[in-house]
C-alpha positions in Angstrom: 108.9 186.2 172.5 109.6 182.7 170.3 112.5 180.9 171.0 113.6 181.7 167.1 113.5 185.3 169.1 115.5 184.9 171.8 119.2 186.4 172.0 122.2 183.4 173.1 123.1 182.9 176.8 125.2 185.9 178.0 128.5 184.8 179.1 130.0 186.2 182.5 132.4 188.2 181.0 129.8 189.8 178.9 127.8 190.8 181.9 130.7 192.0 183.9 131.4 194.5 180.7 127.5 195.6 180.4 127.4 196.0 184.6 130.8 198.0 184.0 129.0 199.9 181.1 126.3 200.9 183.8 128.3 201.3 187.0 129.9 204.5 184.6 126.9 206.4 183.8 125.7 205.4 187.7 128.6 207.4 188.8 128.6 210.0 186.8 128.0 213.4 188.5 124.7 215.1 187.3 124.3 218.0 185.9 125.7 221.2 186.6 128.6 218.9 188.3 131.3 217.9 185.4 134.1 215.3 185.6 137.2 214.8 182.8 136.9 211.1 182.8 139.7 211.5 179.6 138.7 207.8 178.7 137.7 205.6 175.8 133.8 206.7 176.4 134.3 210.6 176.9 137.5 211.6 176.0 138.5 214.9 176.4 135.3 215.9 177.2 133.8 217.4 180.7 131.0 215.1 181.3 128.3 214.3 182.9 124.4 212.3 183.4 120.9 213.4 183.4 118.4 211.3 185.4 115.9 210.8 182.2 115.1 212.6 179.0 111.8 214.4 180.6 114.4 216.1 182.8 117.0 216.9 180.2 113.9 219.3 178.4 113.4 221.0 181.4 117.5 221.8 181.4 116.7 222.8 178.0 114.4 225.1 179.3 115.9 226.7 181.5 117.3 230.3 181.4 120.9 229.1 181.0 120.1 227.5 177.7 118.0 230.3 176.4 120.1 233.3 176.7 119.8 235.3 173.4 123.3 236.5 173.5 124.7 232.6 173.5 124.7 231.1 170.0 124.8 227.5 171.4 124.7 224.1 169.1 123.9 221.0 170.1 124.7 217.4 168.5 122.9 214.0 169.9 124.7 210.8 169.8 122.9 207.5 169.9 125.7 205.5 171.3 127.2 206.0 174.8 130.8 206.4 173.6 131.1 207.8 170.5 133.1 210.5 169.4 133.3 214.0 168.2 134.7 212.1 165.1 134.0 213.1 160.9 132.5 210.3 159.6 135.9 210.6 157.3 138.3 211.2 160.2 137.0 207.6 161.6 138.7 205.9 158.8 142.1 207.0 160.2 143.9 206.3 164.1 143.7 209.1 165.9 140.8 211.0 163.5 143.6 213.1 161.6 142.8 212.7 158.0 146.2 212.7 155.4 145.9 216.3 153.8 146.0 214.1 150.1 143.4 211.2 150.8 141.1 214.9 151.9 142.3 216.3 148.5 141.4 213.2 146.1 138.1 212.5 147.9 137.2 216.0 147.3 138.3 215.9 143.0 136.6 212.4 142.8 133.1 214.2 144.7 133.4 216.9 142.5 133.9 214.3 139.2 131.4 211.8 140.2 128.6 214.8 140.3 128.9 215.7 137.3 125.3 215.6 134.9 123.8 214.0 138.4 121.3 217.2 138.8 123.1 218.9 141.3 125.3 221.8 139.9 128.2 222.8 142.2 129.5 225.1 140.0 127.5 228.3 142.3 129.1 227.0 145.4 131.7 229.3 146.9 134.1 227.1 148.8 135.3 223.6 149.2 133.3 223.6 152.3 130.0 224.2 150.6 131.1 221.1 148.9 131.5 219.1 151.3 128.6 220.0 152.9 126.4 218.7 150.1 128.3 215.6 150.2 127.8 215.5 153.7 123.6 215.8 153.4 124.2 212.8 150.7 125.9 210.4 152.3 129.6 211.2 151.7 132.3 210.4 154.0 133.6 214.2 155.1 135.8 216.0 157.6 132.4 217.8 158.8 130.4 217.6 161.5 126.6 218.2 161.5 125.4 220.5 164.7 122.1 222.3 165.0 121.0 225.6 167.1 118.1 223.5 168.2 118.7 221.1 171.1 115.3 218.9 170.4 116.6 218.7 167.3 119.9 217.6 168.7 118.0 215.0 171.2 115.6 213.7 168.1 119.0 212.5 166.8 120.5 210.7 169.9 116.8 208.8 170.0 115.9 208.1 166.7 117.9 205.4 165.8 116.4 201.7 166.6 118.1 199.1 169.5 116.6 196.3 170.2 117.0 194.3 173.5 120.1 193.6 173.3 121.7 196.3 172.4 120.1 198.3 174.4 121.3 196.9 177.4 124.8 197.4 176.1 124.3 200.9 175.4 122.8 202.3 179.1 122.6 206.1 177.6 122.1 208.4 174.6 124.5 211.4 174.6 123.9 215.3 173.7 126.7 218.0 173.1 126.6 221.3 173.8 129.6 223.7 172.1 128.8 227.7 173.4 129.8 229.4 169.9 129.8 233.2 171.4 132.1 231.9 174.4 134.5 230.6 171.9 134.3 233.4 170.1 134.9 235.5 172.8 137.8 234.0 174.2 139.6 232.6 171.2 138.6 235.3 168.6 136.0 235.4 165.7 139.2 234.1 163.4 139.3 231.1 165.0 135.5 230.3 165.0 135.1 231.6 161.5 137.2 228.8 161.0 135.9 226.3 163.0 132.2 226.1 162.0 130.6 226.4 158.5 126.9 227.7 157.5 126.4 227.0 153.4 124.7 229.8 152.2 123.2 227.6 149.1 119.7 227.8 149.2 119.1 224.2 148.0 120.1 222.2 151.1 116.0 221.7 152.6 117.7 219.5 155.2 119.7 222.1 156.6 117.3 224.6 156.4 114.9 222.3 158.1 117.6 221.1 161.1 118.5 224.4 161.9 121.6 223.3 161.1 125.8 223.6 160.5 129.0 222.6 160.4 132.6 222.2 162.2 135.6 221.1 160.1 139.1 221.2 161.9 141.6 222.6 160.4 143.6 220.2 157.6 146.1 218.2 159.6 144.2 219.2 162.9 141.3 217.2 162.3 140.4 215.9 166.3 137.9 218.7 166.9 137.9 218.3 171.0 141.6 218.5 170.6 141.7 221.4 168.8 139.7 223.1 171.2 141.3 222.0 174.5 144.7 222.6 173.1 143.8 226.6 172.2 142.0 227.1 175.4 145.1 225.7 177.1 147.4 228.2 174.9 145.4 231.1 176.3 145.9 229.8 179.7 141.9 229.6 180.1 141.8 225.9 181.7 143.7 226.2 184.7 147.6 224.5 184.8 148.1 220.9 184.0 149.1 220.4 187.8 145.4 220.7 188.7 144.7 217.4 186.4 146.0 215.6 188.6 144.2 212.0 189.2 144.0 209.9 192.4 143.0 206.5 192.7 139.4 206.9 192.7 139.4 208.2 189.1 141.9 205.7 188.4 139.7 203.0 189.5 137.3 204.8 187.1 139.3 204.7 184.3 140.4 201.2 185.0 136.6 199.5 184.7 135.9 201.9 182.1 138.5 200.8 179.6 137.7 197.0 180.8 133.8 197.8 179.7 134.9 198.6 176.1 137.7 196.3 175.6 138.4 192.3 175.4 139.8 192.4 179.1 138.2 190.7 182.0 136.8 192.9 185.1 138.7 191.8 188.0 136.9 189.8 190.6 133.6 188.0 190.8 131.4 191.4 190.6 131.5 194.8 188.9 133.8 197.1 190.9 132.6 200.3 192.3 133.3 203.3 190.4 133.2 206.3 192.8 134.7 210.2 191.3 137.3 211.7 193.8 139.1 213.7 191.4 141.0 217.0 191.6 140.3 218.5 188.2 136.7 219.4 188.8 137.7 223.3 188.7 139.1 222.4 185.2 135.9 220.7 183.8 134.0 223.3 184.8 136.2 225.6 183.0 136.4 223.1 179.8 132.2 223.3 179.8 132.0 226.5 179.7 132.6 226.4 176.1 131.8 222.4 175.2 130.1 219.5 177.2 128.6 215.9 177.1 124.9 214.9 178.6 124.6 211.7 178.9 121.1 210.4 178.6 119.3 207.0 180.3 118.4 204.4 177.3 115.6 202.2 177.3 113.2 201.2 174.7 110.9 202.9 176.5 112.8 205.9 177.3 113.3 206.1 173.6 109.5 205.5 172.5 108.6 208.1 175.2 111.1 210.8 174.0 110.5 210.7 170.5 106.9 210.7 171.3 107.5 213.8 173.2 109.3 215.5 170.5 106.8 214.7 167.6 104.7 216.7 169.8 106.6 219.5 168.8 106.6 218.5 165.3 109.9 217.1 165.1 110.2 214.0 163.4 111.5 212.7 160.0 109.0 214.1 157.8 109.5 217.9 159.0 113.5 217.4 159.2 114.1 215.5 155.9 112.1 217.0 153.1 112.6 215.0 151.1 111.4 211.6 149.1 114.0 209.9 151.6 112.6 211.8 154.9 109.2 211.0 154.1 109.9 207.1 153.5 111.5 207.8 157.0 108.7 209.3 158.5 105.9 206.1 157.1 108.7 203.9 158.5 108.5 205.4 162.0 104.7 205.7 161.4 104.2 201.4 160.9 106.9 201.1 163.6 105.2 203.0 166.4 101.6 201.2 165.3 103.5 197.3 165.1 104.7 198.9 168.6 101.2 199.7 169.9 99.6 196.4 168.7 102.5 194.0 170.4 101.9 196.1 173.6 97.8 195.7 173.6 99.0 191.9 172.8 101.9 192.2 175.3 98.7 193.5 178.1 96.2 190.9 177.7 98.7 188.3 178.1 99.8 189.5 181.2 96.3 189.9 182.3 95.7 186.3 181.6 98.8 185.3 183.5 97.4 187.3 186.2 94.5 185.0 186.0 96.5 182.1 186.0 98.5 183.4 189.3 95.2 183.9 191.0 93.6 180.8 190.5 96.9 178.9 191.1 97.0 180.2 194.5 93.2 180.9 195.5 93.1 177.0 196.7 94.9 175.8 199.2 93.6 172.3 199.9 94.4 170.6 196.0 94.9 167.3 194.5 96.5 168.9 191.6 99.6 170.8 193.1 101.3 169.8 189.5 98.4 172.2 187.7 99.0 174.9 189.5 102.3 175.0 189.5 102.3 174.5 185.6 100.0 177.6 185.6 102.4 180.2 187.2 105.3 178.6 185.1 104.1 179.8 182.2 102.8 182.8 183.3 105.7 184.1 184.5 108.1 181.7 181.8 108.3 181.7 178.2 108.0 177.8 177.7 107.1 175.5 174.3 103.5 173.7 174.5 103.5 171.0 176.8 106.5 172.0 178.8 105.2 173.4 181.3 104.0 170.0 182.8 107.1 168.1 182.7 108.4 171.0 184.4 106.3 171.4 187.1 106.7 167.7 188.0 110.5 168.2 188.3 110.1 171.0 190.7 108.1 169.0 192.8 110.4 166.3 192.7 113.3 168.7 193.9 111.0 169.8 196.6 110.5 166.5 197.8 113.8 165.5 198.0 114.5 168.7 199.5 111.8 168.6 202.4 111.3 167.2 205.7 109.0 166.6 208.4 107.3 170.4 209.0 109.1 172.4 207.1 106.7 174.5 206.5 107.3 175.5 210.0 110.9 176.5 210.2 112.7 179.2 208.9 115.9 176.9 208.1 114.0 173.8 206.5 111.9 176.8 204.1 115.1 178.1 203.1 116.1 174.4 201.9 113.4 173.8 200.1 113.1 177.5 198.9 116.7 176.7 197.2 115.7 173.4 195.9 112.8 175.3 193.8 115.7 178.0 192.7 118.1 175.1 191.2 115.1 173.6 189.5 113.8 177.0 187.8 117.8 177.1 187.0 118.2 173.9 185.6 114.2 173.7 183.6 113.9 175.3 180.2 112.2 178.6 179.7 113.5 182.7 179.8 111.7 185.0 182.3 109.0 187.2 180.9 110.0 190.6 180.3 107.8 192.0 183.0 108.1 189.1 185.7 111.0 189.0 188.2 112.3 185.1 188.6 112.5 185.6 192.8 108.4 186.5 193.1 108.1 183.0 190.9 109.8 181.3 193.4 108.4 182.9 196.3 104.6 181.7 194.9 106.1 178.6 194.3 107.1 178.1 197.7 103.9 179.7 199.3 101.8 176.9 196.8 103.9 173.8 198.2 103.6 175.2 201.8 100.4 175.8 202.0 98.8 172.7 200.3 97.9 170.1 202.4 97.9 167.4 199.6 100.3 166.5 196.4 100.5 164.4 194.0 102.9 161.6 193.7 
């Protein structure tokens, strides 16, 4: 990576917030086990982790997710804490959208498509509407789903993080809403009203997706909410004394707010978030009928998933047919080949540095202690031409000044010298190769100055 590449220096209150970030999905229960966090990452929702995406398809797999009598539908997130939020409803606190902003969007749609090629004029409802404004980029009171949980998972993976981000964002999330159990329990009226399935043929993208809707209700527009607050009505979730939360969860809570806000995780490390809460009968109830998976993220985890799934043919050219899903799919296509070629690149690199290591420690007797130091700075730092020299003399400065008679010997005069090297690797120019660890650099280091018998001035 060039230094032109290279993200700024992470402050220490950004990496209290990303440690936060993780400690959450670390304490997350895993599936089947549920927790109501009722935070700024889950919300209402009962929640819980998976340990990678190769075990999530097995879950998917399994007989409790392939019951023909359950008409479940899935939606995949690509950022930890996002919300079962319209992509209108995020415009307004509280994702309640005013009943006349929903009216005027919905005339000025229907103006703005007129002699455009698309005729509305066969569709049915204002929901069929919507629904094709939805597939074309309009900002709606819908919310896509799909039957097919791949399909679902495609979506939590597909969109690119680099680095950075990545870190930032330690899973992918997956929801799961069981459509028969709602019906069952809150009546056919209710879920009739809840979720949407256009009828118009001309929607390939639907078709394709094995997909459909939900739209709240018009002033009731915080689907979750909606949900909780009828199950509650029908007395199906249990009473609100067993919500109750102790100070585990409040802990929880505590460094989970901290991890998405500007405030400052209290003391010098990231606390430890343990679950000790008294509503687990009551998540388990809630996911009966909806739930959140979340799902490690990596770059690699992502590359390997979507992999996995093209497999199965899903991709951007089978779920967008389209001109747009096929510019997609050649997009994804010179993405995953770039990808291929900087990892051969990325390989032989490494296998040079391994080369380097070797020779720099296959000697012990050496005039040239500077040499081989400057060979295993650069193979395990990313450093300008020429630096690595200048660098490898001020190490062995520090060690000098650092060492006394024998200290190769003793435990407590290595340790001294073994800390010089670390403030020198601190203080020297250069970030740490992606696949190197900074403590085996300075554990070679130290083996190379105690076992050569001569250095240079």
């Amino acid at each position: 990576m060039s230094r032109t590449e290279r993200p700024s220096m992470e402050t220490a209150e950004e990496r209290r917030r990303r440690a936060a970030k993780r400690a959450y999905l670390d304490a997350l229960p895993k599936h089947p086990e549920f927790v109501l966090p009722n935070d700024k990452i889950d919300g209402l929702l009962p929640s819980a982790k998976v340990v990678s995406w190769e075990e999530l398809l097995k879950i998917l797999q399994g007989p409790d997710f392939k019951k023909t009598k359950n008409d479940l539908v899935y939606r995949g997130h690509a950022g930890h804490d996002w919300q079962l939020s319209s992509t209108l409803g995020r415009l307004f606190d509280g994702g309640d959208i005013p009943s006349d902003k929903r009216t005027k969007l919905l005339r000025q749609f229907k103006l703005s498509m007129r002699g455009r090629g698309y005729d509305l004029g066969p569709l049915q409802t204002e929901e069929e509407i919507w629904a094709v404004g939805q597939h074309n980029g309009l900002k709606t009171p819908l919310l896509d789903w799909t039957r097919s949980p791949f399909v679902a998972l495609f979506f939590a993976f597909s969109k690119y993080q680099n680095q950075t981000d990545t870190e930032n964002n330690p899973s992918r999330a997956l929801f799961c809403m069981n459509k028969t159990k709602l019906e069952e329990d809150l009546g056919e009226d209710f879920v009739d009203e809840l979720f949407l399935e256009p009828e118009d043929h001309r929607n390939s993208r639907l078709v394709n997706q094995s997909g459909l809707f939900t739209i709240a209700p018009d002033g009731q527009d915080n689907l979750v909410s909606l949900i909780v607050n009828r199950l509650d009505d029908a007395e199906l979730l249990g009473s609100v004394d067993e919500t109750s939360i102790d100070d585990g969860m409040t802990d929880f809570i505590a460094a989970a707010d901290a991890a998405l806000s500007q405030t400052t995780v209290e003391g010098p490390d990231t606390p430890q978030i343990t679950f000790s809460v008294s509503d687990r009968k009551r998540a388990k109830l809630l996911a009966r009928y909806v739930f959140k998976l979340h799902i490690p993220n990596s770059i690699n985890d992502r590359k390997g998933c979507l992999e996995a799934l093209r497999q199965m043919n899903i991709h951007h050219g089978n779920l967008f047919p389209d001109p747009g899903g096929a510019s997609e799919f050649c997009n994804d296509w010179l993405e995953r080949l770039l990808e291929d070629e900087k990892f051969e690149v990325a390989e032989e690199e490494k296998k040079q540095d391994d080369r380097k290591i070797a020779a720099a420690l296959k000697t012990e007797r050496t005039v040239d202690i500077a040499g081989d130091v400057s060979n295993l700075l650069s193979a395990f730092l990313v450093l300008e031409t020429g630096e690595e020299r200048d660098f490898a003399q001020g190490i062995e400065n520090a060690v000098q000044q650092a060492s006394s008679l024998d200290w190769q010997k003793f435990p407590s005069k290595r340790i001294v010298v073994k800390r010089a090297i670390a403030q020198a690797i601190a203080r020297g120019p250069g970030d740490i190769k992606a696949d190197r660890k900074i403590d085996d650099l300075i554990d070679l280091l130290l083996k190379k100055y105690s076992s050569a018998e001569e250095t240079t001035p």
